[in-house]
TISE-340000 format. One line per field, with one value per residue (C-alpha): x negated, y, z; residue in one letter; residue number from 1. Coordinates in pm, whole numbers, padded with zeros to 5 digits. Each point is the difference from the previous one (the first is absolute). Last residue first. Example, Ala and Ser with C-alpha at 12.3 -4.5 7.8 and 13.67 -1.06 7.14 Angstrom:
! TISE-340000
c1	(-01367 | 00137)
c2	(-00106 | -00344)
c3	(00714 | 00066)
r	(s | a)
k	(2 | 1)
END
This chain:
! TISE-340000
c1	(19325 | -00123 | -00039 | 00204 | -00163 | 00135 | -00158 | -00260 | -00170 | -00370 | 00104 | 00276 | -00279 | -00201 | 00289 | 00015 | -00344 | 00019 | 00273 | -00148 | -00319 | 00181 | 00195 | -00291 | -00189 | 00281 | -00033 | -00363 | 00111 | 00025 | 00169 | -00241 | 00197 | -00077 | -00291 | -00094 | -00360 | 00065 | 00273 | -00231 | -00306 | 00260 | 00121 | -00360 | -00123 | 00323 | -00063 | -00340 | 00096 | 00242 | -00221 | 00266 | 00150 | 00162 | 00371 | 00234 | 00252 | 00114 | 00321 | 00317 | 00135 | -00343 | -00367 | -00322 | -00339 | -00290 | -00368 | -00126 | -00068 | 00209 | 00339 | 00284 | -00148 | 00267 | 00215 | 00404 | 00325 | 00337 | 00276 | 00353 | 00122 | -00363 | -00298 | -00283 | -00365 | -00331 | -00303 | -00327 | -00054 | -00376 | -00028 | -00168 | 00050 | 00342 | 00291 | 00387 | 00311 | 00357 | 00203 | 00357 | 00267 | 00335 | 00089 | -00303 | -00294 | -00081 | -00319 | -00116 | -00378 | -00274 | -00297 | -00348 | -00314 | 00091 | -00244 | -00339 | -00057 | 00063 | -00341 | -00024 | 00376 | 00002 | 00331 | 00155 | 00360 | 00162 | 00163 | 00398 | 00151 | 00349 | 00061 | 00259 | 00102 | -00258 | -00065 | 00172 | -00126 | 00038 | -00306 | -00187 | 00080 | -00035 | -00324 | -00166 | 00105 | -00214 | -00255 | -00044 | -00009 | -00325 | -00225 | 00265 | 00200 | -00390 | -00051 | 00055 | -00155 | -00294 | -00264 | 00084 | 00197 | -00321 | 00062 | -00024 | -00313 | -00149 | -00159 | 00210 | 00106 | 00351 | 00172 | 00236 | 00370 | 00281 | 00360 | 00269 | 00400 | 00337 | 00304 | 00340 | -00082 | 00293 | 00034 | -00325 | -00078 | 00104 | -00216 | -00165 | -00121 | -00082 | -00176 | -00144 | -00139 | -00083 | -00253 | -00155 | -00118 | -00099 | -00177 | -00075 | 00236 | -00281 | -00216 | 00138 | -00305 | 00167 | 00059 | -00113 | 00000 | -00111 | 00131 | -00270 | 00290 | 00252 | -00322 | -00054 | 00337 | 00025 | -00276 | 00143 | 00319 | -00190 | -00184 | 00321 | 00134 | -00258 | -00220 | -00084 | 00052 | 00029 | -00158 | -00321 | -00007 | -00009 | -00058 | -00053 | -00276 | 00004 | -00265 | 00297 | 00180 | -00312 | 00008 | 00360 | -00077 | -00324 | 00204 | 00397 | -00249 | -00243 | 00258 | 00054 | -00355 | -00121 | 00033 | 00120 | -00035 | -00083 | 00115 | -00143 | -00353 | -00210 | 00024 | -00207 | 00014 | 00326 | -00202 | -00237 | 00297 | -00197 | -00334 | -00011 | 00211 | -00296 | 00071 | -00141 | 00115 | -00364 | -00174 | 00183 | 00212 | -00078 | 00294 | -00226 | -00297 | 00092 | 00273 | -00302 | -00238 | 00237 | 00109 | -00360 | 00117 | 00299 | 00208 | 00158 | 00188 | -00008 | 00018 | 00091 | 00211 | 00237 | 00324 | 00221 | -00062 | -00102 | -00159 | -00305 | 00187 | 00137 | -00344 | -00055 | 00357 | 00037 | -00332 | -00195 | 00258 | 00211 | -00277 | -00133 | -00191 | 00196 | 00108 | 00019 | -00034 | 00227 | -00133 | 00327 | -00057 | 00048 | -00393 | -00225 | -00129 | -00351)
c2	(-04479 | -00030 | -00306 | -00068 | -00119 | -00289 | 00078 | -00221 | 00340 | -00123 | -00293 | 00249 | 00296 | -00249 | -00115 | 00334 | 00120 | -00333 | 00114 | 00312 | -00102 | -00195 | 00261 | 00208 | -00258 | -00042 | 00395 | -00028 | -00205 | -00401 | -00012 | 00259 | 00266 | 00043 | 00248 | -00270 | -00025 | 00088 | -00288 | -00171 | -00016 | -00044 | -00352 | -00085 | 00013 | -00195 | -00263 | -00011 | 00003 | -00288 | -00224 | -00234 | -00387 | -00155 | -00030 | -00292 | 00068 | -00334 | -00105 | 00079 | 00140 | 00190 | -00065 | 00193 | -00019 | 00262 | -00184 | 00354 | 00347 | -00083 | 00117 | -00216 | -00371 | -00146 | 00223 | -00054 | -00074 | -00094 | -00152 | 00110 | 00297 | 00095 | -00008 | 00140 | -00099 | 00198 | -00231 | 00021 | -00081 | -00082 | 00082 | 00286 | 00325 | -00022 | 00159 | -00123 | 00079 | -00015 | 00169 | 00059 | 00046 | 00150 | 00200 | 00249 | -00132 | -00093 | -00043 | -00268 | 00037 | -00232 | 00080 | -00131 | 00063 | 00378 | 00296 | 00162 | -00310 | -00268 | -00159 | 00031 | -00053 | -00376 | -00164 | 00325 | -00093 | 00116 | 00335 | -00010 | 00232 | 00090 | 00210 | 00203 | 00140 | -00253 | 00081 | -00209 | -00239 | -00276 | -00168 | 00311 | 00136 | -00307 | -00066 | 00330 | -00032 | -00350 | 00141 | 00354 | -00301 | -00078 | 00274 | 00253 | -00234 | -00185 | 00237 | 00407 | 00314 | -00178 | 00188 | 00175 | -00259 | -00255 | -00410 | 00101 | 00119 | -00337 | -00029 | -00290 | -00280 | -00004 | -00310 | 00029 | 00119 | 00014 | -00065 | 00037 | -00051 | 00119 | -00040 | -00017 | 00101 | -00051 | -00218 | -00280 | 00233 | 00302 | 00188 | 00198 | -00299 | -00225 | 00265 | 00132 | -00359 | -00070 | 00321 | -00151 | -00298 | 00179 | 00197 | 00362 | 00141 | -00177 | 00235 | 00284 | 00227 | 00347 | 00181 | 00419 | 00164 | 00339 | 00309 | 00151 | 00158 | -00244 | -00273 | 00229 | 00050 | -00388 | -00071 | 00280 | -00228 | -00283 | 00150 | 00146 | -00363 | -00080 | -00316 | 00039 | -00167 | -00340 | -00120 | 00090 | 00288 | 00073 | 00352 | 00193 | 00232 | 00385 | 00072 | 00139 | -00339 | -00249 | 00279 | -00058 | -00403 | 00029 | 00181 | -00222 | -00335 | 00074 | -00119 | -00360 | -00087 | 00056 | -00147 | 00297 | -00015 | 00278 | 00004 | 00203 | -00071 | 00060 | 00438 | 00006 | 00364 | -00055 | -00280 | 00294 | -00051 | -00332 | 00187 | -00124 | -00283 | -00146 | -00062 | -00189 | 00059 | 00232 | -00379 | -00140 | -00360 | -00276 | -00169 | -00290 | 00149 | 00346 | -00178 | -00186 | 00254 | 00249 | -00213 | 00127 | 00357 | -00056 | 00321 | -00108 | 00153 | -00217 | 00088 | -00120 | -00307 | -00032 | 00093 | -00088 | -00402 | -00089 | -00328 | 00153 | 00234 | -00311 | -00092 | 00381 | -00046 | -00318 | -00163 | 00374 | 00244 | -00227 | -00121 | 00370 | 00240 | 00310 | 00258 | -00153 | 00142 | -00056 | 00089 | 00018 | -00215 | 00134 | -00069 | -00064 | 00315 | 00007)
c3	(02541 | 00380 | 00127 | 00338 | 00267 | 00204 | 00338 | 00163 | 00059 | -00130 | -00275 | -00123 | -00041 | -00155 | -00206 | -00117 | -00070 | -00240 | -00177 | -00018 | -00162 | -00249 | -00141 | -00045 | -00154 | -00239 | -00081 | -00047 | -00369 | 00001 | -00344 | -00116 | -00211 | -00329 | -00224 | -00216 | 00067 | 00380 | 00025 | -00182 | 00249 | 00280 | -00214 | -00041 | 00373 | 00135 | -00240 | 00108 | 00352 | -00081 | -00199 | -00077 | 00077 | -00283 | 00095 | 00040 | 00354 | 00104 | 00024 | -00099 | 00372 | -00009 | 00060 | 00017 | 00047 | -00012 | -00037 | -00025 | 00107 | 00268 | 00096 | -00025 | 00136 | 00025 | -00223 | -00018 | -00171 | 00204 | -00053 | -00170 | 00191 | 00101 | 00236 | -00119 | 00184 | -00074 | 00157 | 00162 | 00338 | 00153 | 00366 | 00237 | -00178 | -00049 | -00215 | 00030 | -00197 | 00018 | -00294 | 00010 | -00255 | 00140 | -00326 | 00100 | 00126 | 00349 | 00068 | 00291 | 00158 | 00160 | 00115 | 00026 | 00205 | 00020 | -00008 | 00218 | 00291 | -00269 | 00017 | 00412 | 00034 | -00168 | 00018 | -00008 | 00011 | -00350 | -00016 | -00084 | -00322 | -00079 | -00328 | -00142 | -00362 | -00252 | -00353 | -00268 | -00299 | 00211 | -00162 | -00010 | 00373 | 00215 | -00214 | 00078 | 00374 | -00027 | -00153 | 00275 | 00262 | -00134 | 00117 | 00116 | 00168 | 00121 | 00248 | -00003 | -00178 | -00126 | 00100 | 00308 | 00093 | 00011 | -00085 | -00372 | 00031 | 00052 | 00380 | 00085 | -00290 | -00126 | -00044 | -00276 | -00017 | -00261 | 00071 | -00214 | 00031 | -00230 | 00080 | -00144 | -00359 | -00284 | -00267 | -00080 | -00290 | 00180 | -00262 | 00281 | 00193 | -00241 | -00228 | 00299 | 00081 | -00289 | -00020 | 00316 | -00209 | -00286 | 00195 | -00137 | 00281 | 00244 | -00079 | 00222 | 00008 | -00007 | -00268 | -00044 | -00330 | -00068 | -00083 | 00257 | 00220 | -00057 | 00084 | 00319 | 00114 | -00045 | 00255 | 00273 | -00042 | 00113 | 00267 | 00167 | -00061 | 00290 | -00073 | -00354 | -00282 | 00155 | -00239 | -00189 | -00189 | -00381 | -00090 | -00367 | 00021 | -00015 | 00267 | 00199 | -00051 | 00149 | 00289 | 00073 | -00037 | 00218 | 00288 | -00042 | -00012 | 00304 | 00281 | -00165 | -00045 | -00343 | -00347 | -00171 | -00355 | -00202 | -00393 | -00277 | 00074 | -00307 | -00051 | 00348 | 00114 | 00268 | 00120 | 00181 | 00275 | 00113 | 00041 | 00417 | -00055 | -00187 | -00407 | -00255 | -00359 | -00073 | 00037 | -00241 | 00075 | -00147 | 00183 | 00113 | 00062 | 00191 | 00167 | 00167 | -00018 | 00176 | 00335 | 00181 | -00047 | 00226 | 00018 | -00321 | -00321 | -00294 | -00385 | -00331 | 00085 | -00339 | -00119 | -00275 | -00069 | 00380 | 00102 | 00071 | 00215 | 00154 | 00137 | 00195 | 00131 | 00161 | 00218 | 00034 | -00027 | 00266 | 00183 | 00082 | -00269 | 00070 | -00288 | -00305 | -00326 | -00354 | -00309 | -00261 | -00264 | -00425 | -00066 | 00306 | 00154 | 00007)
r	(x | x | x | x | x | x | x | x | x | x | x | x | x | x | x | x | x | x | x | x | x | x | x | x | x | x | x | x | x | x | x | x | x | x | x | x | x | x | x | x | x | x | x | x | x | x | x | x | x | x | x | x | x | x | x | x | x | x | x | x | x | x | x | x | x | x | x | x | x | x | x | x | x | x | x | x | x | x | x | x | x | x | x | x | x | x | x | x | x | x | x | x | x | x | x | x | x | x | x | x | x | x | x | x | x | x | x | x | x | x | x | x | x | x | x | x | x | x | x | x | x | x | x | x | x | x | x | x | x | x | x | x | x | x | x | x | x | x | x | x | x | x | x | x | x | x | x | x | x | x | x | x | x | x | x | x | x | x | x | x | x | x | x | x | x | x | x | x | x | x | x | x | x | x | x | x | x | x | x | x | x | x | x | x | x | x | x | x | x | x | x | x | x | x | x | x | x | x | x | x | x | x | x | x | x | x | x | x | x | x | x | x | x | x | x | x | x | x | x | x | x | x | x | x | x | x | x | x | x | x | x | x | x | x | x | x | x | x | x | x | x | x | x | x | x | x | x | x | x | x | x | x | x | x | x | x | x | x | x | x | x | x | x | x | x | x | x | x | x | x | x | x | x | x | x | x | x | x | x | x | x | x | x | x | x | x | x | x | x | x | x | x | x | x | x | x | x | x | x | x | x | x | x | x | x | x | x | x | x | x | x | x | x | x | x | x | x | x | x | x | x | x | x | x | x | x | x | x | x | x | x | x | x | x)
k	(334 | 333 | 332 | 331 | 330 | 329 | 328 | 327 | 326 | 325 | 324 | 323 | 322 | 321 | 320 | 319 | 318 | 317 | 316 | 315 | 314 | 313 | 312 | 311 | 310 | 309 | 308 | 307 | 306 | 305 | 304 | 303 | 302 | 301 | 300 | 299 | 298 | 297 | 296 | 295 | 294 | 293 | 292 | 291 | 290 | 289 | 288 | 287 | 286 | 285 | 284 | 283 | 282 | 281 | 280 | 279 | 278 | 277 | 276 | 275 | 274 | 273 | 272 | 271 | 270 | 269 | 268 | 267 | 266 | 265 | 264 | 263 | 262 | 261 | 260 | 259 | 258 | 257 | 256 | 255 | 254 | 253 | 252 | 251 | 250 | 249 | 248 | 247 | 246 | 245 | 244 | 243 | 242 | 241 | 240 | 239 | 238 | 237 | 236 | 235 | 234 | 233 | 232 | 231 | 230 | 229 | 228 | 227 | 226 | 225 | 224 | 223 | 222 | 221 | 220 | 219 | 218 | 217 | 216 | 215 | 214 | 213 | 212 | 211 | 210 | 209 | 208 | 207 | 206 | 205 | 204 | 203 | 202 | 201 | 200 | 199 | 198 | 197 | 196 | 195 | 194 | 193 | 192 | 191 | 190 | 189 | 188 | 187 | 186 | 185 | 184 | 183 | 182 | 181 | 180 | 179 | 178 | 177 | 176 | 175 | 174 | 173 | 172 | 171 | 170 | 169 | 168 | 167 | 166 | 165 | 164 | 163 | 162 | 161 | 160 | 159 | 158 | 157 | 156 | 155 | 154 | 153 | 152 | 151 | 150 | 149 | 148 | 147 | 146 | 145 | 144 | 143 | 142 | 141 | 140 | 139 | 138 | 137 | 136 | 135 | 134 | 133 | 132 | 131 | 130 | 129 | 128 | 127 | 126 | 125 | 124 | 123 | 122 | 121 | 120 | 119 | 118 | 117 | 116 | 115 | 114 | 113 | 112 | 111 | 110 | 109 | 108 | 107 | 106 | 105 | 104 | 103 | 102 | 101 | 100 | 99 | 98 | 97 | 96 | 95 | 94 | 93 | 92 | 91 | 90 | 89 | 88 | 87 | 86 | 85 | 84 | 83 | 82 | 81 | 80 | 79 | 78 | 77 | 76 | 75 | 74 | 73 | 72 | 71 | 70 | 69 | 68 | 67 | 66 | 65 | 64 | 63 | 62 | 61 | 60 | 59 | 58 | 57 | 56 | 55 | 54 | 53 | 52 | 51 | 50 | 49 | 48 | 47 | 46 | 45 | 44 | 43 | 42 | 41 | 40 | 39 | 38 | 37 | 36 | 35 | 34 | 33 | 32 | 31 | 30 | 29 | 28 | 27 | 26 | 25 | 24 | 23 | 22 | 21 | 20 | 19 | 18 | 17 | 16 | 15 | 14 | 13 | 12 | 11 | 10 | 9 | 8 | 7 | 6 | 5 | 4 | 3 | 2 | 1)
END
């Protein structure tokens, strides 16, 4: 039964992330709610089954996932998929008439993305991507740091982001993922270049880590490290790995700098600046995240991390791949 005034949200892959993030903050949520799951593992069902008291006719193979387009509870489909599935089950989520969430990156070919918001036009539906961390009242600072020129002006900013990735996830295949850990956990760090600079990138640099390991990274990159230049002579130097633990979102400006260490989690995110350190109570960003797209559609606004942003995103990071692979500097196109 639909539960009164929440949008019924399903997921679509039962992996960590659904599993460990997004299924819990649903029940976190205030205008939307887990009403259905879409799995190709049957054994997974009596779990999610149990704990999100979820119907039986709210189930969903990928085999009848397009029979969603009948189900008057789910309002919002959210795409927890391996990177080269999202621009598919998101275009199909749209023709069934459903509101889309994907995972990030949005896709791995900007082709992809900008099939994905011909569909939502198409559908007049919305389409955001799943940026949580601009529900972090941590990260949030540091746009209004950055932006504000609270410190004065940005002279560079740095992030790096990287975990040790075990072989045989699908992350570690091309096909899959699209690349190595830039599009994994790189994609955060280019994120936080652009919202606490408040500018988009012109040119990039990028170097390929030494393969340390060749038989686990025989498909994408180790690690890399890339250098944006933004416009006004800002510049951004980043780093993503798959074979260390780095986590922080540096800004260097006129009067001292203000950072993140660690930037990205889900939680436990510190920061200081030239005036100390940064005082905030700790959120549940997906289910922040969850309830701010649930509005947007309830009050007919704009996501504030709409397709578009994904779009962006994806080329930036098709560009310092293609820098990475020529050793050129590559210009971004506007």
């Amino acid at each position: 039964p639909k539960k009164e005034g929440k949008l019924g949200v399903a997921l679509v892959g039962l992996g960590g992330y659904a599993t460990g993030q997004l299924g819990p903050a649903l029940l976190q949520t205030e205008h939307c709610y887990l009403a259905g799951i879409v799995t190709g593992s049957p054994d997974k069902i009596p779990a999610w089954k149990e704990k999100y008291k979820i119907p039986d006719k709210n189930i969903y193979s990928y085999d009848n996932y397009d029979s969603l387009k009948n189900n008057p509870d789910i309002d919002i489909i959210y795409v927890v998929l391996p990177n080269n599935m999202h621009a598919e089950y998101s275009i199909r989520a749209f023709q069934a008439g459903k509101h889309v969430v994907s995972e990030k990156p949005m896709a791995i070919t900007v082709a992809d993305c900008d099939r994905m918001i011909a569909a939502a036009k198409k559908a007049d539906r919305q389409l955001s991507v799943g940026y949580r961390l601009h529900f972090d009242p941590f990260n949030k600072e540091m746009m209004r740091l950055g932006t504000q020129k609270v410190y004065g002006n940005l002279q560079k900013i740095k992030g790096g982001f990287g975990f040790k990735a075990n072989a045989g996830q699908w992350r570690l295949s091309k096909e899959y993922a699209g690349g190595g850990p830039l599009m994994d956990v790189g994609i955060y760090v280019v994120q936080g270049m652009c919202y606490t600079s408040g500018l988009e990138p012109i040119a990039v640099t990028a170097v390929e880590g030494q393969k340390t390991d060749p038989q686990r990274f025989k498909d994408v990159e180790q690690s890399l490290s890339w250098k944006f230049e933004f416009p006004g002579g800002l510049t951004g130097e980043g780093e993503a790995t798959y074979d260390g633990n780095i986590n922080y979102l540096t800004a260097l400006a006129e009067k001292g700098q203000f950072e993140l260490k660690p930037a990205y989690n889900y939680g436990g995110i510190k920061g200081t600046t030239p005036d100390g350190a940064m005082n905030f109570t700790p959120v549940y960003q997906q289910a922040k995240q969850m309830d701010a797209f649930a509005s947007s559609i309830k009050n007919k606004t704009r996501s504030i991390v709409p397709g578009e942003m994904g779009k962006r995103d994806v080329k930036y990071l098709q560009a310092i791949y293609e820098a990475m692979r020529t050793g050129k500097r590559v210009i971004i196109p506007s």
